[in-house]
C-alpha positions, 0 to 999 in steps of 0.5 A, spaced: 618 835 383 616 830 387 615 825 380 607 823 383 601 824 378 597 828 382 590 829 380 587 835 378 591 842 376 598 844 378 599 849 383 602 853 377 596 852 372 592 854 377 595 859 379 595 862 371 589 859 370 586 865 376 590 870 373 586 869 367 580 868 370 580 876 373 584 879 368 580 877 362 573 873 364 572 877 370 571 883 365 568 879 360 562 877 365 561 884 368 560 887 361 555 881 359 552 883 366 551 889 365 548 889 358 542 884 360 540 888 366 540 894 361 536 890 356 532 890 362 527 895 364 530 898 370 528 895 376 527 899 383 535 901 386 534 896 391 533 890 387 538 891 381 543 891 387 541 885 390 542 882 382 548 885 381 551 882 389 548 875 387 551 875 380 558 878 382 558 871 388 555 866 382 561 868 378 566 865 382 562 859 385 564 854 379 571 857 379 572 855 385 577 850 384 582 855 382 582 859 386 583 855 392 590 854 395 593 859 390 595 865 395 599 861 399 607 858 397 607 852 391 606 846 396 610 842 392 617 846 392 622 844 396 
């Protein structure tokens, strides 16, 4: 390592850290989605789609942190 407190996650934490976002949270916001809108009325087709694409972007949004940079090689590996 380069010894430099850099801010923010590590790219190991992130890494970790967005395993356990779509292995565990992601599920968990699907069942929780679904069971709200199935509290609900049934709406028309078109509009529970339009509901269901919205939320599946609004999931991500705050995570987006992350995910960002996590595909590509540890930048601070030598």
């Amino acid at each position: 390592m380069s010894g430099e407190d850099k801010p923010g996650l590590s790219y190991k934490a992130r890494r970790r850290w967005s395993l356990v976002l779509l292995l565990v949270g992601l599920p968990v916001y699907i069942v929780a989605v679904v069971t709200v809108v199935n509290w609900l009325d049934r709406p028309p087709i078109w509009l529970e789609l339009l509901v269901y694409l919205a939320l599946g972007i609004l999931w991500a949004l705050p995570f987006k942190f992350v995910f960002r940079g996590v595909g590509k090689e540890d930048p601070d590996q030598e």
